[in-house]
N, C-alpha and C positions, 0 to 999 in steps of 0.2 A: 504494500500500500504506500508507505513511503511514508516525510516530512509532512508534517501538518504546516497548512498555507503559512506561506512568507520565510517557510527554513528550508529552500532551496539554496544551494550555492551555484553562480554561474558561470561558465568559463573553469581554468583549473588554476591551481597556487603554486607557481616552484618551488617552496621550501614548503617540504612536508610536515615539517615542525610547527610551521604558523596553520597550517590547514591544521593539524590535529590541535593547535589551540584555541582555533574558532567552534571547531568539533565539542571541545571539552566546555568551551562556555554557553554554546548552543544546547546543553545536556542543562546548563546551570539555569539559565532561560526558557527550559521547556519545552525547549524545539528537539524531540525525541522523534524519534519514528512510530507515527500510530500502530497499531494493534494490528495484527495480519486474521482475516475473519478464519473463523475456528475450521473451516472445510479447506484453506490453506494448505498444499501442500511445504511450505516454506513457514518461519518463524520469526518474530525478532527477541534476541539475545541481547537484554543491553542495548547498545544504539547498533548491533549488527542485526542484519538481515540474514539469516542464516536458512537456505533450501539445502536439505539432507539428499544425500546422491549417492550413486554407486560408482566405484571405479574400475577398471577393467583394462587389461593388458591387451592390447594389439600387436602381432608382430607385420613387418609389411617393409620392404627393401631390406631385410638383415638389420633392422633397428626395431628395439622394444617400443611402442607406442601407446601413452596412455588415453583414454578415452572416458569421461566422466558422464555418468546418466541418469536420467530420472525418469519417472511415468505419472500420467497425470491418479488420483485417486478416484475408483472407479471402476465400471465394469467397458473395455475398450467396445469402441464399434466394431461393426464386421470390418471384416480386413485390418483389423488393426489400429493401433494410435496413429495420428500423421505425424510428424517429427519433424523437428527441427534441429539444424547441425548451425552449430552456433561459432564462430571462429574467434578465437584472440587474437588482441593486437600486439605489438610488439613489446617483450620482455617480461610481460606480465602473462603469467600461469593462467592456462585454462580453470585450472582448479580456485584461481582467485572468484571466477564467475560467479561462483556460487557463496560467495562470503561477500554482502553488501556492508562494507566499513564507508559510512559519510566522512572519516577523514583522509581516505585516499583519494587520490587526483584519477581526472580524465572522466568524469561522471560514474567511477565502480559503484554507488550506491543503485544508479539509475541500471546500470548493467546485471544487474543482479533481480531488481524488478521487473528485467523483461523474463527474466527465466521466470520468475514465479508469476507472474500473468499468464505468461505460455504455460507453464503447466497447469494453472487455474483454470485458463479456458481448454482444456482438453489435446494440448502439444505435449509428445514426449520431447523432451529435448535433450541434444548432445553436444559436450565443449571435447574436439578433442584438443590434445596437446602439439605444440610445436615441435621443432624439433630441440634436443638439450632440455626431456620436461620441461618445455613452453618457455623456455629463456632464449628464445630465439624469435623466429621470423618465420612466415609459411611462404615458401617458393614459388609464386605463383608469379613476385616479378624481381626475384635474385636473380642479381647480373651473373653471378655464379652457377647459377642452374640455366643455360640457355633454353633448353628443351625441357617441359615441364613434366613431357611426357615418360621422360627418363628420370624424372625428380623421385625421389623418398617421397615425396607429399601426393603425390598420383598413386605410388603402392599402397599410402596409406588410404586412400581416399576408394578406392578398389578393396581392398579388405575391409571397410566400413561398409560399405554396399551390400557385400557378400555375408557380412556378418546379419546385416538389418535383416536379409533376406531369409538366412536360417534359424531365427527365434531366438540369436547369443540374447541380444537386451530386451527379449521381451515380445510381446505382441504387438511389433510394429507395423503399418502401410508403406513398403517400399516405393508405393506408387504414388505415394500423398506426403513429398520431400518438400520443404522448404529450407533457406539459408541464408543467416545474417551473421554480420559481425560487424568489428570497429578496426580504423586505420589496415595496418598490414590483414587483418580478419577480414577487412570492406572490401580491399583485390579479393582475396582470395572467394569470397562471396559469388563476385562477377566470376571468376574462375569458372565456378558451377556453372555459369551458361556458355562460356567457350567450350569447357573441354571435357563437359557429359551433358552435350544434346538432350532437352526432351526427360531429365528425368528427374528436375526441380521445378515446380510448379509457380513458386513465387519466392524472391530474393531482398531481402531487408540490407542497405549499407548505409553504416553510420560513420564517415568521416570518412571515405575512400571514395575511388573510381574505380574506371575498368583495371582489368585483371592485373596491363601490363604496364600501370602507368605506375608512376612514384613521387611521389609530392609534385611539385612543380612540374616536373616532364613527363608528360602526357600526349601522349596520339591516341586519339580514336579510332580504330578502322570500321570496316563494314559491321555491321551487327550482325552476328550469328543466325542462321534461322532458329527457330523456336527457344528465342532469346522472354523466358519467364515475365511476366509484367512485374515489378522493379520499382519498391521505396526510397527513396533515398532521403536524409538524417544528416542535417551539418549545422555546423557551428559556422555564422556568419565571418566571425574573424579569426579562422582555424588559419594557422602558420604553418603548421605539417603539410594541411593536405589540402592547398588552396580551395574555396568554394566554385572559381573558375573549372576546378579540373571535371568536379561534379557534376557543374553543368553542360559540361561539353558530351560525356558521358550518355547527361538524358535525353541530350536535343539530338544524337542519334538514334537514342529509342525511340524517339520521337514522332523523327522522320520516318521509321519505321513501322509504324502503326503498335508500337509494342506502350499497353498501358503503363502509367507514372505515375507518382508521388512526390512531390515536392514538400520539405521541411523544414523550414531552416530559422535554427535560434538567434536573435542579431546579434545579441552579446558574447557568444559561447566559441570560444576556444576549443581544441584538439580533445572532443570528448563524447559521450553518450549525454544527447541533450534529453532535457525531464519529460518531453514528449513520447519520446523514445516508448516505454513500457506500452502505454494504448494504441500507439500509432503502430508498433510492430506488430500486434495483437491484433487489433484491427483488420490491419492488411493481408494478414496469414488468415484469417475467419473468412476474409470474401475473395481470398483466390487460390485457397488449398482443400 
């Protein structure tokens, strides 16, 4: 559920010291995280957000891979839960997704409330890990991995499939895939429709672009056929991942006939803006 009105923060703090000392007086002030309603699969702990998750070992290119998951509470539909593969951004752990602290940077409380929305409204969802357990980067546009298709991050994306398909996490809809994430998570999100046609339905990106762009340097090319209809989530005065690259991104969709979402917070920096929770919620309810 989150901050009770006016204890938003917007944009992010470079020193984490001052952010967790706005944290600590906003606890003195009252500005707590309301109550998560009792059918919740998520908690809050103190001023943490805390969704309880399963973790689970992938192997995939000769590298152990972790993969963190949850189900929504409930009896699933036929065919299974639809699911959401949720990507991290850079250096910060998949595993963090699931622990909403308001004193970390880059919107983590807000990141944390889209996973328990999506499992409120009926999304199984998956964080996996990067690679160096998520203290890295996903290759989807490392100058070091030219070919993505020879990447670690394709093996693992392939043994995710394979796994969704055989029952490893549960009663999922292989056929009912959706995918979001933030910055380097936001490429890798587009990834999903470059480079597995046809088998993500709808795509949520919060501070990224297409696959193979990188903050500032960006080309567009042609849109892929069966390029998912596509939220896009930014921070007006984001420094990482210019709001220009975003839009050059949609106005391809655009021309494309492929539907869109426009969001964008004016004051907010390189983060998950407060939108983020309903608006990813939202989008996945009316086109998964």
């Amino acid at each position: 559920m989150g901050w009770k009105r006016g204890c938003g923060f917007r944009g992010w703090t470079r020193s984490i010291g001052v952010v967790a000392s706005v944290a600590a007086l906003a606890g003195v002030m009252g500005c707590v995280p309301t109550p998560t309603a009792p059918t919740s699969r998520c908690n809050v702990q103190g001023l943490i957000l805390v969704c309880p998750h399963t973790t689970s070992t992938l192997y995939a290119g000769g590298e152990a891979r972790q993969v963190h998951w949850a189900l929504p509470y409930g009896t699933p539909p036929a065919g299974g839960w639809p699911t959401v593969i949720m990507f991290q951004g850079s250096l910060f752990t998949a595993e963090l997704t699931w622990f909403g602290n308001p004193a970390a940077p880059f919107g983590a409380y807000e990141q944390t409330q889209v996973v328990q929305r999506l499992l409120d409204f009926g999304f199984a969802v998956m964080t996996p890990e990067a690679h160096v357990n998520g203290l890295t980067f996903w290759d989807t546009n490392n100058v070091l991995v030219p070919d993505y298709l020879q990447s670690g991050d394709h093996q693992l994306m392939l043994e995710l499939f394979r796994r969704i398909g055989d029952g490893t996490f549960g009663p999922l809809n292989g056929s009912r895939l959706a995918a979001t994430g933030i910055s380097s998570g936001g490429y890798m999100t587009s990834r999903m429709a470059l480079s597995y046609p046809g088998r993500f339905e709808a795509l949520a990106i919060q501070s990224g672009s297409w696959a193979t762009c990188a903050g500032p340097l960006c080309d567009v090319p042609a849109i892929p056929a069966q390029h998912p209809p596509t939220l896009f989530l930014h921070g007006a005065l984001d420094p990482i991942v210019p709001l220009f690259t975003m839009d050059l991104y949609r106005s391809k969709l655009q021309a494309a006939g492929v539907p869109t979402k426009r969001v964008v917070e004016p004051l907010a920096l390189h983060r998950w803006i407060p939108q983020a929770p309903g608006e990813v919620t939202s989008w996945f309810l009316a086109n998964v």
